[in-house]
C-alpha positions in Angstrom: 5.5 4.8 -23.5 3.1 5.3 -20.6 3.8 1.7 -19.0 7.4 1.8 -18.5 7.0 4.8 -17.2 4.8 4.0 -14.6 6.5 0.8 -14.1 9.7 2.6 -13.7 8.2 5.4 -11.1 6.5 2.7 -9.0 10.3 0.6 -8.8 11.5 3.8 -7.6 8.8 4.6 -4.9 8.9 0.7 -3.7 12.9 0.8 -4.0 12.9 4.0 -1.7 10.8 2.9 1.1 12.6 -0.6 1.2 15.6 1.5 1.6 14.6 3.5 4.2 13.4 0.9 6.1 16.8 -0.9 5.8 18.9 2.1 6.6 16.4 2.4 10.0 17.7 -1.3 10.6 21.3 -0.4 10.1 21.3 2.7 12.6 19.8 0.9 15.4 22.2 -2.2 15.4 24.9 0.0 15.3 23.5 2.5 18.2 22.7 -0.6 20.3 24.0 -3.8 21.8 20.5 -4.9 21.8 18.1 -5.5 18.4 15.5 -3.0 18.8 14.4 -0.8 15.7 11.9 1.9 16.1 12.9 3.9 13.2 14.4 6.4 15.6 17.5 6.9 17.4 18.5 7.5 21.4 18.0 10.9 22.2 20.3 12.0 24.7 19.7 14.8 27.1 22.2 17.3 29.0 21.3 18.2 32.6 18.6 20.9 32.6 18.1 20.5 29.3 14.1 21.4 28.5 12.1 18.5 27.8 8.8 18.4 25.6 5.7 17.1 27.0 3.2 16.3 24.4 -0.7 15.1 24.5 -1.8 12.2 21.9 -5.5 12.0 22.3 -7.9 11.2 24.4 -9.7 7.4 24.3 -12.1 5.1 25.8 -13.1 1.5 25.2 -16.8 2.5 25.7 -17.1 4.8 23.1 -14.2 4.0 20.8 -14.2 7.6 19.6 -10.6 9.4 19.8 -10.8 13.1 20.5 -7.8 15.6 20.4 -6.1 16.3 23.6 -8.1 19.8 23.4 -11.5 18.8 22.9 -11.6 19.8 26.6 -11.1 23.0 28.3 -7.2 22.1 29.6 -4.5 24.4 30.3 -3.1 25.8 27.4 1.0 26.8 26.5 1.4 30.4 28.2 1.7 31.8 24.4 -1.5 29.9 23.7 0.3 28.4 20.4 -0.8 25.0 19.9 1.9 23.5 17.6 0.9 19.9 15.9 3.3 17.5 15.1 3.5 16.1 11.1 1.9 13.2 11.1 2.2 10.4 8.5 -1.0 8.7 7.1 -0.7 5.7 9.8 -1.4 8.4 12.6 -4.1 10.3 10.9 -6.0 6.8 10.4 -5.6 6.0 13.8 -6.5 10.1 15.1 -3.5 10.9 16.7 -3.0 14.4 16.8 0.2 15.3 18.8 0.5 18.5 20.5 2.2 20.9 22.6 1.2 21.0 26.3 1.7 23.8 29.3 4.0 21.1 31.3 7.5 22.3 31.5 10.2 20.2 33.2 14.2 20.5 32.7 16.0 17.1 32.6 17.3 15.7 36.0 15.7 18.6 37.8 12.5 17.2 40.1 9.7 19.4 40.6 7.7 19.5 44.1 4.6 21.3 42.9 3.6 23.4 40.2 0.7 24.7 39.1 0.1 25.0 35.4 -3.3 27.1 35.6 -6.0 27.8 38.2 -4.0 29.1 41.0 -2.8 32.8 42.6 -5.2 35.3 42.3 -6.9 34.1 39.0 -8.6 30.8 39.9 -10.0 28.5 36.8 -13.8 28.5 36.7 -15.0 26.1 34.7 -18.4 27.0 33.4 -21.4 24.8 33.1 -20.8 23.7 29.7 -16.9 22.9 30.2 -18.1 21.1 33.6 -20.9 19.1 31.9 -17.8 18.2 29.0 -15.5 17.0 31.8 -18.0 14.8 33.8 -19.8 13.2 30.2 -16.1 11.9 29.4 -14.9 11.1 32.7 -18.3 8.5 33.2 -17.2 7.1 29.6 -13.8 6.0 31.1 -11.4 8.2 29.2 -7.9 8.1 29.2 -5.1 10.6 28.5 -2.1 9.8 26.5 0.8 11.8 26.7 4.5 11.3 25.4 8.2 12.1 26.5 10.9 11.4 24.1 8.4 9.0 22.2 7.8 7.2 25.1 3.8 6.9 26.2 2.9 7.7 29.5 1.9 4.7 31.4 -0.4 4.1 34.5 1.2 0.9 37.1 -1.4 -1.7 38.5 -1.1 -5.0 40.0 -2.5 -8.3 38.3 -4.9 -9.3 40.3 -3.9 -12.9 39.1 -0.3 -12.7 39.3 0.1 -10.1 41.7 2.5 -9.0 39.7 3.2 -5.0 38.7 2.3 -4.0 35.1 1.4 -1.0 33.0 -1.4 0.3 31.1 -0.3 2.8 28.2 -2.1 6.5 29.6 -3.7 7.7 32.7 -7.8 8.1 33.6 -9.0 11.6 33.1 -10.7 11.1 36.4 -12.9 8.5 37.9 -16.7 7.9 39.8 -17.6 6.9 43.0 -21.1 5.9 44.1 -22.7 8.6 41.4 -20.6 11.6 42.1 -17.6 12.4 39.5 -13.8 13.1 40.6 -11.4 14.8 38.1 -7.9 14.1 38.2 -6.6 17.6 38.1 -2.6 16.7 39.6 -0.4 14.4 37.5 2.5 13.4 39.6 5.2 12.0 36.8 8.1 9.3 37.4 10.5 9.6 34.4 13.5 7.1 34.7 16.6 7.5 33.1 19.4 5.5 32.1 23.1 7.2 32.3 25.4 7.5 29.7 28.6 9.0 29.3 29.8 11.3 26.3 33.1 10.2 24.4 33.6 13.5 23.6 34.1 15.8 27.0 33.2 12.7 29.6 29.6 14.5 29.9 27.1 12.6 31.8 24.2 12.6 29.7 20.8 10.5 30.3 18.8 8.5 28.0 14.7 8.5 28.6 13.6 4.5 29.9 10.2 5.5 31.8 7.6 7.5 31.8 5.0 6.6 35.2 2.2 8.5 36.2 0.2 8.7 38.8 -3.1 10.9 38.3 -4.5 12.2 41.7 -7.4 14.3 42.6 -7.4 17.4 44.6 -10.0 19.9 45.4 -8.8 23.9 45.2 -9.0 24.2 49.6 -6.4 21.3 49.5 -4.1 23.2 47.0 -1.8 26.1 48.6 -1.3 28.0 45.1 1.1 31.0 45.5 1.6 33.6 42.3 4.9 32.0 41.2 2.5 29.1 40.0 4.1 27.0 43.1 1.9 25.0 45.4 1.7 22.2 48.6 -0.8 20.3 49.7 -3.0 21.0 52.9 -1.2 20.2 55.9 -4.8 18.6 56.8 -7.7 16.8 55.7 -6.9 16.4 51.7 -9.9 16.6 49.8 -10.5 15.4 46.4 -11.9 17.6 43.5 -15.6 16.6 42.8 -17.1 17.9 39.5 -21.3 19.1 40.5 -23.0 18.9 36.8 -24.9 22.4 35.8 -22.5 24.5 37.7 -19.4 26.2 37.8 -16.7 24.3 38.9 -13.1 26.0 40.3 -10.1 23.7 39.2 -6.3 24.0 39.8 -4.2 22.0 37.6 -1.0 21.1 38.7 1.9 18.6 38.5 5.2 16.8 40.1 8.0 15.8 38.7 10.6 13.2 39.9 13.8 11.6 38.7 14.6 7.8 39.1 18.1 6.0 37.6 17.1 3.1 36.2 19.6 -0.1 35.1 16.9 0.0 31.5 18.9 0.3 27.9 17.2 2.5 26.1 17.0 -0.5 23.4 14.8 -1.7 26.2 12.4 0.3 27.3 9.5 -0.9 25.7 9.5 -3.6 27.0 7.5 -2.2 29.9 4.3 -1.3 27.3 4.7 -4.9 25.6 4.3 -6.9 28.6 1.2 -5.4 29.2 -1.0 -8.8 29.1 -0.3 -12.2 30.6 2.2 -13.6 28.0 2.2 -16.7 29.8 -1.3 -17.6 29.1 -0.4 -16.1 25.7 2.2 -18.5 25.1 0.3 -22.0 26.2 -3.0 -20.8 24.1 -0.9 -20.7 21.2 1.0 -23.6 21.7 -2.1 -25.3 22.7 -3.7 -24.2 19.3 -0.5 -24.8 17.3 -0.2 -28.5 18.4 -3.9 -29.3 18.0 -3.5 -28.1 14.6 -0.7 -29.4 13.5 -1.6 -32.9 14.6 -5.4 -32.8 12.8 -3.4 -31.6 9.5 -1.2 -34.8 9.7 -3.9 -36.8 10.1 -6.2 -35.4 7.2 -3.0 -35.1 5.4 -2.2 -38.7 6.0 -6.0 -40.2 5.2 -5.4 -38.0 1.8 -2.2 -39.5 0.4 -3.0 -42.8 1.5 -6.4 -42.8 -0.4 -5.0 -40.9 -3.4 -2.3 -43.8 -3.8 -5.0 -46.6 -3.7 -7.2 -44.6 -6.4 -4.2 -43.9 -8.9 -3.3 -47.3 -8.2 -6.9 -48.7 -9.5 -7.2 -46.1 -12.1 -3.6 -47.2 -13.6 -4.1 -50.8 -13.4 -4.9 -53.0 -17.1 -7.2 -52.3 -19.0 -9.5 -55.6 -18.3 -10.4 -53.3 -15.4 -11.4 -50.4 -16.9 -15.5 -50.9 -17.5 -15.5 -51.0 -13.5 -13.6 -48.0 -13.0 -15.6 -46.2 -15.4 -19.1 -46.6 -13.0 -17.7 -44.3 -9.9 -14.4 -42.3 -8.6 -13.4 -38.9 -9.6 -11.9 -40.5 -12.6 -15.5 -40.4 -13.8 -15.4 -36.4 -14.3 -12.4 -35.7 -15.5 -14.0 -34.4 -18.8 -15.8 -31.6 -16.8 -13.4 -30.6 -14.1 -11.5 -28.2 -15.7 -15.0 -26.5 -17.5 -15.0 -22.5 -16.9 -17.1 -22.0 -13.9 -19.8 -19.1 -13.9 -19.3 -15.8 -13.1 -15.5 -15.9 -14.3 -14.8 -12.4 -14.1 -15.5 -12.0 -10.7 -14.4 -15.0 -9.4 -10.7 -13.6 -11.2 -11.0 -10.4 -9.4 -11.9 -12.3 -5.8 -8.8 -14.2 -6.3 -6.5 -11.0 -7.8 -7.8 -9.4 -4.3 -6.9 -12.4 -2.2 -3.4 -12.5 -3.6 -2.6 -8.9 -3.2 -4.1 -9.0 0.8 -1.9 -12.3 1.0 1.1 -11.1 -0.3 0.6 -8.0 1.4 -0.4 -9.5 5.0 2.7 -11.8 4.7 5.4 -8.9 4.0 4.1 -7.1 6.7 4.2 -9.9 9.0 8.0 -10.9 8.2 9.1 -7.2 8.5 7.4 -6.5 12.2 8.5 -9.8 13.3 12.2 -8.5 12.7 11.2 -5.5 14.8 11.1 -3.1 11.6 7.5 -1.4 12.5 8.0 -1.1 16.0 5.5 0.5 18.4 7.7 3.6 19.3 7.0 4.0 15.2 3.9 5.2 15.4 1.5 4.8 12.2 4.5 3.0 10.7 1.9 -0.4 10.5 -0.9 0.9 9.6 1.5 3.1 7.0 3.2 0.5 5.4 -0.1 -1.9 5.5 -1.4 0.4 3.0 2.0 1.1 0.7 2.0 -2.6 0.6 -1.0 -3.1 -0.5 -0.6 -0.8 -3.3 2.4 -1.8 -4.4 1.2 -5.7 -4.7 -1.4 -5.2 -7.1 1.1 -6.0 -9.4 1.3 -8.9 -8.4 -2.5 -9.9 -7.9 -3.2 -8.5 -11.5 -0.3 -10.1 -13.2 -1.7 -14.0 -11.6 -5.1 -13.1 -12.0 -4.8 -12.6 -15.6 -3.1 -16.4 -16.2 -6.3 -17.4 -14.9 -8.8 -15.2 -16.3 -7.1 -16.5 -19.9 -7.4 -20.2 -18.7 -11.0 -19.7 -18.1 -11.1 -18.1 -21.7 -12.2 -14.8 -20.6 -11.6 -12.3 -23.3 -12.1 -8.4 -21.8 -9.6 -8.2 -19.9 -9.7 -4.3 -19.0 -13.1 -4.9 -17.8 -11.9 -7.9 -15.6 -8.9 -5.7 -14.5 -11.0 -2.9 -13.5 -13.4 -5.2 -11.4 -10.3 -6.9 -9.9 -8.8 -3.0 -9.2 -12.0 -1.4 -7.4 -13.2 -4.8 -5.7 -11.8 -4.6 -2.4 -10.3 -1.2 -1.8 -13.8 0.1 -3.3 -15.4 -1.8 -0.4 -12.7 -0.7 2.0 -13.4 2.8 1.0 -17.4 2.9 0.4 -17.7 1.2 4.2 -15.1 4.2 5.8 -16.7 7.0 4.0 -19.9 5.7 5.2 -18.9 5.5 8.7 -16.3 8.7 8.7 -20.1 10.4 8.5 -20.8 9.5 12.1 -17.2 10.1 13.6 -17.7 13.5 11.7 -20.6 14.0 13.5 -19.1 12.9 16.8 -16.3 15.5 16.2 -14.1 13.0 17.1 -10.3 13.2 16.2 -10.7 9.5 14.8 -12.4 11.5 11.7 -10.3 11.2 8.8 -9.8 14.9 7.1 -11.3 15.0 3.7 -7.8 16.1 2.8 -6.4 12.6 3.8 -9.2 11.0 1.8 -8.2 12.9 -1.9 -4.6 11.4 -1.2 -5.9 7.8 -0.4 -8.0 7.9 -3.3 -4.8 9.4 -5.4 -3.0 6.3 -4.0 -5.4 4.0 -5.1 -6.3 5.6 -8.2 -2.3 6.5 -8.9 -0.8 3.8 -7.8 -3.0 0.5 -7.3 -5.0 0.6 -10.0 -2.1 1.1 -13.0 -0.2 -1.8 -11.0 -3.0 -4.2 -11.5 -3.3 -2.8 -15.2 0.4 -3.6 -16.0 0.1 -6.7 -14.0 -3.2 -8.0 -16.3 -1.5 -6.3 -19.3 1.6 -8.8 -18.8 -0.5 -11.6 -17.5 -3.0 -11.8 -20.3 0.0 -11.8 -22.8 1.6 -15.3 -21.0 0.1 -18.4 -22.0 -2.9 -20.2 -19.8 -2.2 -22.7 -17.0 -2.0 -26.2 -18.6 -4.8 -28.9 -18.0 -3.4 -32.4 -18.1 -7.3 -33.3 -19.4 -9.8 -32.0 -22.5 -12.6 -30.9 -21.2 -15.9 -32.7 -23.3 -18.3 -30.0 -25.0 -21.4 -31.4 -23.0 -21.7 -31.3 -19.3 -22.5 -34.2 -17.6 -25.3 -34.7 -15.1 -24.3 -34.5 -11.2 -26.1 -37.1 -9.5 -28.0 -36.2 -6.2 -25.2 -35.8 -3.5 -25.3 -37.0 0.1 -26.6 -34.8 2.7 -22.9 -33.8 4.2 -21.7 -32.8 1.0 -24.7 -30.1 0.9 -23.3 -26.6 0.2 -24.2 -25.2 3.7 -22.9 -28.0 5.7 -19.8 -28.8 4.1 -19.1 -24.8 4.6 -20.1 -25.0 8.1 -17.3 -28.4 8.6 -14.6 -27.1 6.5 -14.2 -23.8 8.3 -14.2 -25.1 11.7 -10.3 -26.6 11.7 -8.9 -23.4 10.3 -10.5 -21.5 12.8 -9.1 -23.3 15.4 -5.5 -22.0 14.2 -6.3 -18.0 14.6 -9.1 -18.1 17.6 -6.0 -17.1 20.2 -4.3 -14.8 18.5 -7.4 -13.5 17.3 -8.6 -12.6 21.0 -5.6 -10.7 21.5 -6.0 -8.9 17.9 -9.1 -7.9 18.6 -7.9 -7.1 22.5 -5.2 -4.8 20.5 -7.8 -3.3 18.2 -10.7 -2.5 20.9 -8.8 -2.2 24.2 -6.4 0.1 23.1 -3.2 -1.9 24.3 -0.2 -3.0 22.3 0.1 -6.2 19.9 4.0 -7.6 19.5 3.9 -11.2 19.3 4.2 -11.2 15.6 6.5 -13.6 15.5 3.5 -15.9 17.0 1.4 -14.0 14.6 3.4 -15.4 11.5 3.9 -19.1 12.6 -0.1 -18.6 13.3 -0.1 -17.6 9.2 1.4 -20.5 8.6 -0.8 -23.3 10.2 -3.7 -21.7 8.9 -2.5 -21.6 5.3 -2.1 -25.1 5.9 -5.3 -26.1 7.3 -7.0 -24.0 4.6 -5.3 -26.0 2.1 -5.7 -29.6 3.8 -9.4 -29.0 4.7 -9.9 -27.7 1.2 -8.5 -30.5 -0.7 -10.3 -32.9 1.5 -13.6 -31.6 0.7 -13.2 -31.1 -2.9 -11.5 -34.6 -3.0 -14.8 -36.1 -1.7 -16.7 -34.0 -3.9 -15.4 -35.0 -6.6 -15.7 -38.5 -5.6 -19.4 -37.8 -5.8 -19.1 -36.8 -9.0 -20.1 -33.0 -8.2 -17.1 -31.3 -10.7 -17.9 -27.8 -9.6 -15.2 -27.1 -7.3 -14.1 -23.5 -8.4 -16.5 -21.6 -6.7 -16.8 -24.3 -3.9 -13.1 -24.6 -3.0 -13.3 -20.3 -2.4 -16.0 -20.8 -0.1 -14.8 -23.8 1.9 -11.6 -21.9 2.4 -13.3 -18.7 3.3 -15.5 -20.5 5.8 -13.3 -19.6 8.6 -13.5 -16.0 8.2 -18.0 -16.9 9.1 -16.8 -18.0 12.5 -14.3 -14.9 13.0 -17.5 -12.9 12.5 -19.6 -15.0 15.4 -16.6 -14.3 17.0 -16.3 -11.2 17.0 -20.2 -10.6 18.0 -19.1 -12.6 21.2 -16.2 -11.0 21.6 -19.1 -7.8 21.5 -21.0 -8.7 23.8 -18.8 -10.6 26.3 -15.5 -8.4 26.6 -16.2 -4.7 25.4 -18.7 -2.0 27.7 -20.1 -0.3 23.7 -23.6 0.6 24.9 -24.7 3.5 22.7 -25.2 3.4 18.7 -22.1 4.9 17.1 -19.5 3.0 18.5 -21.7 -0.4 17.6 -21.6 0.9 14.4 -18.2 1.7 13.7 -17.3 -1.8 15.6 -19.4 -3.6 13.2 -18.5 -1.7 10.2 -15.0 -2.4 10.9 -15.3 -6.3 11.5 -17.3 -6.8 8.2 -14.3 -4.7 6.3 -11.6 -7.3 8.0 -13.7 -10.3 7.2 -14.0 -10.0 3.8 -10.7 -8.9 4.0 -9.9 -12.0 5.7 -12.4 -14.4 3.0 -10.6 -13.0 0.2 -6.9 -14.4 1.6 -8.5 -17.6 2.9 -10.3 -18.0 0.0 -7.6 -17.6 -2.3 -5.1 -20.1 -0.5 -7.8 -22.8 -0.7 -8.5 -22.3 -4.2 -4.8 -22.5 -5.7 -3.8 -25.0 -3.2 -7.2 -27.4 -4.5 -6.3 -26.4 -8.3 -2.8 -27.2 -7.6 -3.8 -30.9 -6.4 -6.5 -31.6 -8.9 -3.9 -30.9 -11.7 -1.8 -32.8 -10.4 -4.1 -35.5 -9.6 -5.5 -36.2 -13.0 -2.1 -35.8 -14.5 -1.4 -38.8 -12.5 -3.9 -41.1 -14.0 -3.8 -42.5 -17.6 -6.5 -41.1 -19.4 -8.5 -42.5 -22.8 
């Protein structure tokens, strides 16, 4: 009675989410000419209507260490309530932690200059400590992220390639000149709207498109701060606000506000933040990559049906031929090619993992490609990554089972349990270990301890009796057929060639798959590192595709030429050539390291490296797994081919 019910709870979850997500679809085609879903609708505002300015974080692509907006001595609300949004689990991972701020603004209404704190009779001091706080994160390149309506704030530059205007999501908490350290104490704000006009009472109402700003940097002489927490700016010289280390600093913050009509939909105003990078070059890389591919595919593709037909061929001719066919080919081992390799049990829970990271890479994929985990969802990827995951164990227990009763394995709770705490026991074990040192780094990045008892009641609630059910149903289906007996001696493998070696085969096979992910996987990583926005998922899945295909091709080639060698142990072999690409996404990565990203100091090389070993053996397990049921699909179907004795 315990299965159904589980079985029946877990439908019910799954069905729940799916239907959320749908009904998010359905709003936003019906709010809007144009396909945008962000899981939200249009907000739209009244004139002088009060408008809510909220603080994300704080982040830098030194240090890679999020803190809370409030890790530093800002200006806080006049009631000095600090009010924190409800975050889901995709924000807590990431170490959002959305707040109230002191900025006040009524829509449509600009603002010349107002001081939030610091000015009138009771100037901000900051003391040595909150000084020395402000300049250690200002020469580590901080930024400040802030939100309006959902929107992020976003800093303008030119492209020093295209000279062309583009955005960067937040604004530098201050910036250094020659040695000496500036803060950034004035924020003057752009928000563009987009008019809209009420069916009810012919209202003009406004819709929220932009949200510009421009940090600036003013010293307290250059600031004419009256008691009604207005203020100008010196008539003179302007001076900007330096920050001298071991002393006691006197800041004013302050901000501007203006209002700018804007010809935007609201269904389009993300499109500022996703345009971020140079699509063009985005595009021909891709292309470039996609074309290259496909063409080497054909070819190997090609040279592999032609010389299957001429060995099926030989192998099915008379019988007056069959003494010489007999002396070499792959025909030779078909008594041993189907013999249980060793190490069954985990090579069944490798493959369970692989299937549940494929099938759950590939629903994500499909659903963000249709625009259904938008950006202006925030968490909503990193969230539905994870249900996903949990929800295909099914799945990846249910297949690995068939196997795990081919290879005539017997315990199958024991190979259940491996297959259930492989992965997300590595996942977890590698981010407890490295939650130590963002702990110690009091960084907002931390996850709570809280947030760890639920993921390991998600994994221990809801993974782990999925992949039970799924070997409990498996093991009770009948094994995959083998269109050969397999003889109860093992036959000798002869001395193989030197490019059929282990290592160098490896090193050859994973080179062509690579080749399909190396550009998208600059701008993953780019995404990951550089805190910036990643949206060419429809790229992304066409990207999926190509290298499920080379994984296969290369695959096959290689165990078809090892098996011409008479070398019959492919099982292991086919994983590994497969998984070969994820080796050069880790050399990769260390180039990416040292090439691209300014991490000079030990925790955030830590937590970079900890992070790229959890995705590639994340990413071996999926490779790994297409290469070895695409190779065990073609060497059934191969010796089913061939008359056998």
């Amino acid at each position: 009675m315990v299965l159904p019910h589980q079985l029946w709870c877990c439908r019910h979850i799954f069905k729940m989410f799916v239907f959320s997500m749908l009904t998010s679809v359905i709003m936003q085609a019906q709010l809007s000419n144009s396909f945008y879903i962000p899981g939200v609708a249009p907000t739209e505002y009244k004139a002088k209507e009060k408008l809510d300015i909220r603080a994300v974080k704080m982040t830098s692509v030194k240090t890679q260490l999020p803190y809370d907006y409030y890790a530093l001595p800002f200006c806080k609300p006049s009631d000095s309530k600090l009010h924190y949004k409800p975050e889901n689990l995709g924000e807590i991972l990431r170490g959002d932690r959305i707040v109230n701020t002191p900025y006040e603004m009524l829509v449509h209404e600009s603002i010349q200059c107002r001081v939030v704190c610091g000015g009138g009779t009771t100037p901000l001091k900051l003391s040595k400590q909150e000084s020395n706080m402000f300049i250690n994160m200002i020469k580590e390149d901080y930024t400040l992220h802030m939100l309006i309506d959902n929107l992020p704030a976003a800093t303008a530059f030119k492209n020093i390639n295209t000279k062309e205007l583009q955005y960067e999501d937040g604004f530098k908490l201050g910036f250094v000149v020659e040695g000496k350290v500036f803060l950034n104490n004035h924020l003057d704000m752009t928000i563009r709207y987009h008019p809209v006009t009420s069916t009810a009472d012919d209202e003009e109402l406004y819709r929220i498109v932009g949200f510009e700003v421009v940090p600036r940097s003013f010293a307290a002489s250059s600031l004419k701060a009256t008691e009604a927490k207005t203020c100008t700016l010196s008539d003179y010289k302007v001076e900007v606000l330096q920050l001298v280390p071991d002393s006691e600093n006197e800041v004013i913050f302050s901000y501007s506000v203006s209002w700018e009509p804007s010809n935007v939909a609201w269904a389009s105003r993300w499109d500022t933040y996703l345009h971020m990078s140079d699509v063009e070059i985005h595009w021909f890389a891709i292309c470039n990559s996609v074309a290259i591919v496909l063409f080497l595919s054909g070819i190997l593709a090609l040279i592999i049906v032609r010389t299957l037909r001429r060995d099926i061929a030989r192998y099915n001719r008379d019988e007056e031929f069959d003494d010489a066919l007999e002396e070499t080919g792959w025909k030779l081992v078909h008594g041993d090619v189907f013999r249980p390799p060793q190490y069954p049990m985990l090579l069944v829970a490798c493959i369970g993992s692989g299937l549940q990271l494929f099938c759950m890479v590939l629903v994500i994929i499909v659903f963000a490609m249709f625009g259904m985990l938008s950006p202006a969802s925030r968490g909503a990827l990193m969230t539905a990554a994870i249900v996903f995951f949990m929800f295909m164990g099914i799945l990846g227990g249910y297949h690995a089972a068939r196997l795990y009763k081919t290879l005539k394995g017997t315990n199958w709770k024991q190979a259940a349990a491996m297959t259930a705490g492989l992965y997300p026991g590595i996942l977890f074990g590698t981010g407890f270990f490295l939650n130590f040192f963002i702990w110690g780094a009091h960084s907002s990045g931390a996850v709570p301890f809280t947030t760890m008892i639920a993921l390991l009641c998600l994994w221990f609630g809801i993974s782990v009796p999925l992949i039970f059910i799924g070997f409990y149903f498996g093991f009770r289906k009948q094994p995959y057929d083998h269109p050969v007996r397999t003889n109860q001696i093992p036959r000798q493998i002869p001395d193989q060639v030197w490019y059929l070696s282990p290592f160098i085969s490896t090193l050859i096979a994973g080179i062509l798959p690579f080749g399909a992910v190396f550009v998208e996987l600059f701008f993953i990583l780019t995404a990951i590192w550089e805190n910036q926005f990643y949206y060419l998922f429809g790229f992304l899945f066409l990207v999926f595709v190509i290298l499920i295909i080379a994984c296969s091709e290369v695959t096959i080639v290689m165990v078809y030429f090892q098996l011409c060698s008479e070398d019959y142990h492919w099982w292991w072999r086919s994983m590994f050539l497969s998984g070969a690409c994820s080796y050069y996404v880790f050399a990769y990565s260390v180039v990416y390291y040292y090439t691209k990203l300014e991490i000079n100091e030990f925790i955030p090389t830590i937590l970079y490296f900890g992070y790229t070993i959890i995705m590639v053996i994340g990413f071996w397990l999926l490779t790994a797994t297409i290469g070895f049921y695409s190779t065990y699909t073609f060497i059934r179907q191969i010796y089913a081919a061939v008359k056998q004795d």
